[in-house]
N, CA and C atoms as a LAMMPS dump frame, in Angstrom:
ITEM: TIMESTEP
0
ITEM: NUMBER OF ATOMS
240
ITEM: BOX BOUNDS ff ff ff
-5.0000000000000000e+02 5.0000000000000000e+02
-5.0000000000000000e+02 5.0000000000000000e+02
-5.0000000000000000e+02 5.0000000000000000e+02
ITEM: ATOMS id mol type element x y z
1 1 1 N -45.268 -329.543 -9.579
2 1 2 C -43.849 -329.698 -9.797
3 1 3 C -43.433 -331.145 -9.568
4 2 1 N -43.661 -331.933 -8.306
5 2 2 C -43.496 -332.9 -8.636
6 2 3 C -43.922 -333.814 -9.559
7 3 1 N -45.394 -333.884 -10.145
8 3 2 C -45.523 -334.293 -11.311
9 3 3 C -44.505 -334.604 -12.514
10 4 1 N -43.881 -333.287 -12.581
11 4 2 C -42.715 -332.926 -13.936
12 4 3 C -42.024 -333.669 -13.492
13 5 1 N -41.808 -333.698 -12.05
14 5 2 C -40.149 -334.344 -11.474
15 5 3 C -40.212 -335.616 -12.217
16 6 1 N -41.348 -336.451 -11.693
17 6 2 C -42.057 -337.548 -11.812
18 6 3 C -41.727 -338.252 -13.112
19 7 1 N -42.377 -337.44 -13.883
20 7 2 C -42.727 -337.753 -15.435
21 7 3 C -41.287 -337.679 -16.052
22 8 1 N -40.137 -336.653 -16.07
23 8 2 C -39.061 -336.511 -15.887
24 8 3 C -38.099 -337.521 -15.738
25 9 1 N -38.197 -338.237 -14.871
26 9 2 C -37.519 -339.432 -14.191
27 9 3 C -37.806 -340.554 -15.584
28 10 1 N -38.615 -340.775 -15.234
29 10 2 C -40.026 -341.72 -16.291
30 10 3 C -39.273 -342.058 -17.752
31 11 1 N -39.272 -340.246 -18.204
32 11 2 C -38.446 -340.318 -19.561
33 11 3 C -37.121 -340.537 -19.519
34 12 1 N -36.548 -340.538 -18.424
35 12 2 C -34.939 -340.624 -18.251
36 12 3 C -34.711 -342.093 -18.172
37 13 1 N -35.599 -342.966 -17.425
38 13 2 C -35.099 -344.487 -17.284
39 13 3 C -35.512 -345.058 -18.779
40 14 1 N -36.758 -344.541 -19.576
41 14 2 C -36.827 -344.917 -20.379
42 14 3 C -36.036 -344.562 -21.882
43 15 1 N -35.476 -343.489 -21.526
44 15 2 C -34.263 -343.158 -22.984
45 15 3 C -32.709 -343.885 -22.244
46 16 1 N -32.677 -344.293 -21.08
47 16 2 C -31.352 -344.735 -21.098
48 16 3 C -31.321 -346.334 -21.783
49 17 1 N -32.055 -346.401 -21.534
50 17 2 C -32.508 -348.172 -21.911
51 17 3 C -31.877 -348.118 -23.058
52 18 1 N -32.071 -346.89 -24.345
53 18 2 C -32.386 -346.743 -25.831
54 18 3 C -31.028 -346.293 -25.939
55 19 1 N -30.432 -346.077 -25.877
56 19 2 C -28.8 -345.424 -25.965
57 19 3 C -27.889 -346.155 -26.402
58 20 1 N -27.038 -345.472 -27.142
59 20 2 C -26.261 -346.46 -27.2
60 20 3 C -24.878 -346.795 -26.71
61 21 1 N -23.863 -347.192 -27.054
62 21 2 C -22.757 -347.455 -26.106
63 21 3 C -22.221 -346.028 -25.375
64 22 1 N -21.768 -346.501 -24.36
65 22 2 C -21.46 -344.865 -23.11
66 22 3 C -19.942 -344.426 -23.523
67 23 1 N -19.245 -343.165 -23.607
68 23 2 C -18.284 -342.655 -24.494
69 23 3 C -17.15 -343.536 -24.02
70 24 1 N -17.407 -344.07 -22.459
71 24 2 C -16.175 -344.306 -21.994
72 24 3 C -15.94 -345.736 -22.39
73 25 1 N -17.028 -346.69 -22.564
74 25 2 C -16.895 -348.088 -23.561
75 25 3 C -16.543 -347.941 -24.902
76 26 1 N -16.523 -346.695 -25.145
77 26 2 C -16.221 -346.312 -26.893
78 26 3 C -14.824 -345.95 -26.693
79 27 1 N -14.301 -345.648 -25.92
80 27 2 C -12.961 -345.123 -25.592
81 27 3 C -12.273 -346.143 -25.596
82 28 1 N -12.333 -347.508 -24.382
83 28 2 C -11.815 -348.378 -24.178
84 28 3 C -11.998 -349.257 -25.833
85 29 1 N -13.09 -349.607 -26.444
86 29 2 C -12.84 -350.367 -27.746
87 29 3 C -12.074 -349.856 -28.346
88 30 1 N -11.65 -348.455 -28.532
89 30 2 C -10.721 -347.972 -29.614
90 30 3 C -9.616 -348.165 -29.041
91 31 1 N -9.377 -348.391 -27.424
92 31 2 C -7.715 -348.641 -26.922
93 31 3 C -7.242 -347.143 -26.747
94 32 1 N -8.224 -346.072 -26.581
95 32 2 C -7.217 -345.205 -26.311
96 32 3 C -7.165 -344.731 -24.827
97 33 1 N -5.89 -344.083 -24.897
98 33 2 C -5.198 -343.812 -23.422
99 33 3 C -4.354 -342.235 -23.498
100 34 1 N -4.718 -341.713 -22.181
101 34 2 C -3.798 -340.625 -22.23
102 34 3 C -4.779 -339.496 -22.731
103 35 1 N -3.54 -338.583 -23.709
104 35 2 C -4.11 -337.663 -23.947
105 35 3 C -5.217 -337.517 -25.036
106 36 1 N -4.948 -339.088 -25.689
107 36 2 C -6.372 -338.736 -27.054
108 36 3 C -7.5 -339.28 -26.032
109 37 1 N -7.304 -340.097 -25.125
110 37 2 C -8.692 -340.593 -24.386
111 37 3 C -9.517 -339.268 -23.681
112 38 1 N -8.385 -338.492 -23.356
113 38 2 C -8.953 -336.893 -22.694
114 38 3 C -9.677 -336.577 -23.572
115 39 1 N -9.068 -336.084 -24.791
116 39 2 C -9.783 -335.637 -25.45
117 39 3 C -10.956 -336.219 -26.49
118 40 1 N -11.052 -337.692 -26.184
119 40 2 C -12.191 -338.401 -26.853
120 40 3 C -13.57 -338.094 -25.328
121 41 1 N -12.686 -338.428 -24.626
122 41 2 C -14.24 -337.963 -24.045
123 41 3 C -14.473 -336.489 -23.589
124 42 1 N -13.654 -335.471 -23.655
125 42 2 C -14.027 -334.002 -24.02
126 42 3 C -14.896 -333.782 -24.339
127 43 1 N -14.558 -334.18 -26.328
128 43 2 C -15.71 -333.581 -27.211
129 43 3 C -16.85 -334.806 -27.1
130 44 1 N -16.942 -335.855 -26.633
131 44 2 C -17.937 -336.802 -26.26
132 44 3 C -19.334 -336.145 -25.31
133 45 1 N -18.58 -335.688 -24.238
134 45 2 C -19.563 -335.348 -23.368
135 45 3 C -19.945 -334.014 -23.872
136 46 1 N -19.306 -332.523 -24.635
137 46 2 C -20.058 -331.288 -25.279
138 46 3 C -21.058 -332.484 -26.499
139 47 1 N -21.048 -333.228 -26.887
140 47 2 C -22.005 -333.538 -27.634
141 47 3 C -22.519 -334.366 -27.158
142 48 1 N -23.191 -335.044 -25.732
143 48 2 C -23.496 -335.549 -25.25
144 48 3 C -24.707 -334.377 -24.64
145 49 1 N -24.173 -333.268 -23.886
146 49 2 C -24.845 -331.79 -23.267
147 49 3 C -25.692 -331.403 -24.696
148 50 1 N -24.741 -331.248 -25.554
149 50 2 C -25.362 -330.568 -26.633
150 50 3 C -26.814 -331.394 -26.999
151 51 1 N -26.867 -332.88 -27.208
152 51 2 C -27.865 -333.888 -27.298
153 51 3 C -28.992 -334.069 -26.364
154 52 1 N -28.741 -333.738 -25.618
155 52 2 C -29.831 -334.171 -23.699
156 52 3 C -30.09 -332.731 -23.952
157 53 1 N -29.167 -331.71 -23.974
158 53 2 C -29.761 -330.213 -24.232
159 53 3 C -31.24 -329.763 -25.008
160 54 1 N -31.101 -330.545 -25.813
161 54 2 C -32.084 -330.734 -27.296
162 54 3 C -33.064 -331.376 -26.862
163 55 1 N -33.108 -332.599 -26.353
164 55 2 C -33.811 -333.594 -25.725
165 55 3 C -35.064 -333.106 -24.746
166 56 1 N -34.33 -332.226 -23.58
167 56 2 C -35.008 -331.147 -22.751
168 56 3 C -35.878 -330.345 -23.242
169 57 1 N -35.223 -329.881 -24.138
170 57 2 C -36.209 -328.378 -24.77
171 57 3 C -37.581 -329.24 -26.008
172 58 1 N -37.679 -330.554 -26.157
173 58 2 C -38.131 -331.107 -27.418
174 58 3 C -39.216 -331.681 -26.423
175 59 1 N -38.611 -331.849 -25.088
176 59 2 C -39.758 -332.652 -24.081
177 59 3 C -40.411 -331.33 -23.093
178 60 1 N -39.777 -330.355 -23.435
179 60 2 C -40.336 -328.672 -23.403
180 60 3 C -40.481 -329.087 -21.3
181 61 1 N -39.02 -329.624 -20.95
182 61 2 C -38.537 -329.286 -19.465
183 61 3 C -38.324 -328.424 -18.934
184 62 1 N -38.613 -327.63 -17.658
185 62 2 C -37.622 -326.43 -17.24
186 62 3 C -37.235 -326.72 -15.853
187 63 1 N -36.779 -325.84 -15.823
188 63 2 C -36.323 -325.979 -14.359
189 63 3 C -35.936 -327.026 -13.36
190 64 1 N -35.717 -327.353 -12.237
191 64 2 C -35.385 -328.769 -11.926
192 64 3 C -35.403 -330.23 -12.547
193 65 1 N -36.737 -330.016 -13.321
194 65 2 C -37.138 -331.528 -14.151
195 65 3 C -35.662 -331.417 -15.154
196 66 1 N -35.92 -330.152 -15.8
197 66 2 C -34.614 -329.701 -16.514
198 66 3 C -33.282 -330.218 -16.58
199 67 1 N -32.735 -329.743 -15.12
200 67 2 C -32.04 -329.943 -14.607
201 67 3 C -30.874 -331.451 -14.741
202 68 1 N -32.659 -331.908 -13.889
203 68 2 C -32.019 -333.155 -13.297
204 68 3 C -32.249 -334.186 -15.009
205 69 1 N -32.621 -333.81 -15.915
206 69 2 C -32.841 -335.18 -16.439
207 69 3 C -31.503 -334.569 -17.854
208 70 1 N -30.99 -333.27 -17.778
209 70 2 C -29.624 -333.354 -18.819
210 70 3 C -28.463 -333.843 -17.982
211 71 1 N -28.71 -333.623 -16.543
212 71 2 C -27.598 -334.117 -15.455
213 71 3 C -27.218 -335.473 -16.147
214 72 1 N -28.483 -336.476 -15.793
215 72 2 C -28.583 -337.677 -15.861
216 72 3 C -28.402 -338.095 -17.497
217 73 1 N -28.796 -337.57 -18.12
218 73 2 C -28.593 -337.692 -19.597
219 73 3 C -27.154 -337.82 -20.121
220 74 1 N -26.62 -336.494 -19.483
221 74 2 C -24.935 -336.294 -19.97
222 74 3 C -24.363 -337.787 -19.556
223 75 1 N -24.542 -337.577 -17.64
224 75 2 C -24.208 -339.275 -17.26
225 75 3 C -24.137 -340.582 -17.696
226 76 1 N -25.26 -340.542 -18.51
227 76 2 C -25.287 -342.1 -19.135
228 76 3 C -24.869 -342.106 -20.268
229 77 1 N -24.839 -340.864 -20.515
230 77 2 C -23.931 -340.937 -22.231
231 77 3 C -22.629 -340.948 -21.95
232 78 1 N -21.922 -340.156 -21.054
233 78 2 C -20.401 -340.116 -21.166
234 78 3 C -20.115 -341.135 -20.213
235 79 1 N -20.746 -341.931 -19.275
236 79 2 C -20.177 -343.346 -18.419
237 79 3 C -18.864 -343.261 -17.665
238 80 1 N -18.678 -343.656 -16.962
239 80 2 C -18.072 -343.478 -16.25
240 80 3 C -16.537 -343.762 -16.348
């Protein structure tokens, strides 16, 4: 198990590198505020889950490795 954890991690520092801008730098270039910014990063982060979701099952993860690397996935996609 730690292995997976391991390897897990591994693929996570190395797909964040590859990404591209985080929803909330995409938010701020477009200038929005309020209620369309809510809802820009809403549907940002379900297709952010939906993406790292895919990602997981393609790198055939389960369980904690799972876990922790759509956690971290969603994270760096939707930014802070």
């Amino acid at each position: 198990m730690t292995k997976t954890l391991l390897a897990a991690l591994a693929l996570i520092s190395m797909t964040s590198f590859a990404q591209a801008q985080s929803c909330a730098v995409q938010a701020g270039d477009k200038k929005l505020a309020g209620a369309a910014k809510t809802s820009f990063l809403t549907k940002c982060e379900k297709d952010a889950t939906a993406t790292c979701d895919k990602q997981a099952a393609d790198r055939k993860l389960a369980g904690a490795a799972k876990t922790s690397f759509t956690k971290k996935c969603v994270t760096d996609s939707v930014g802070s």
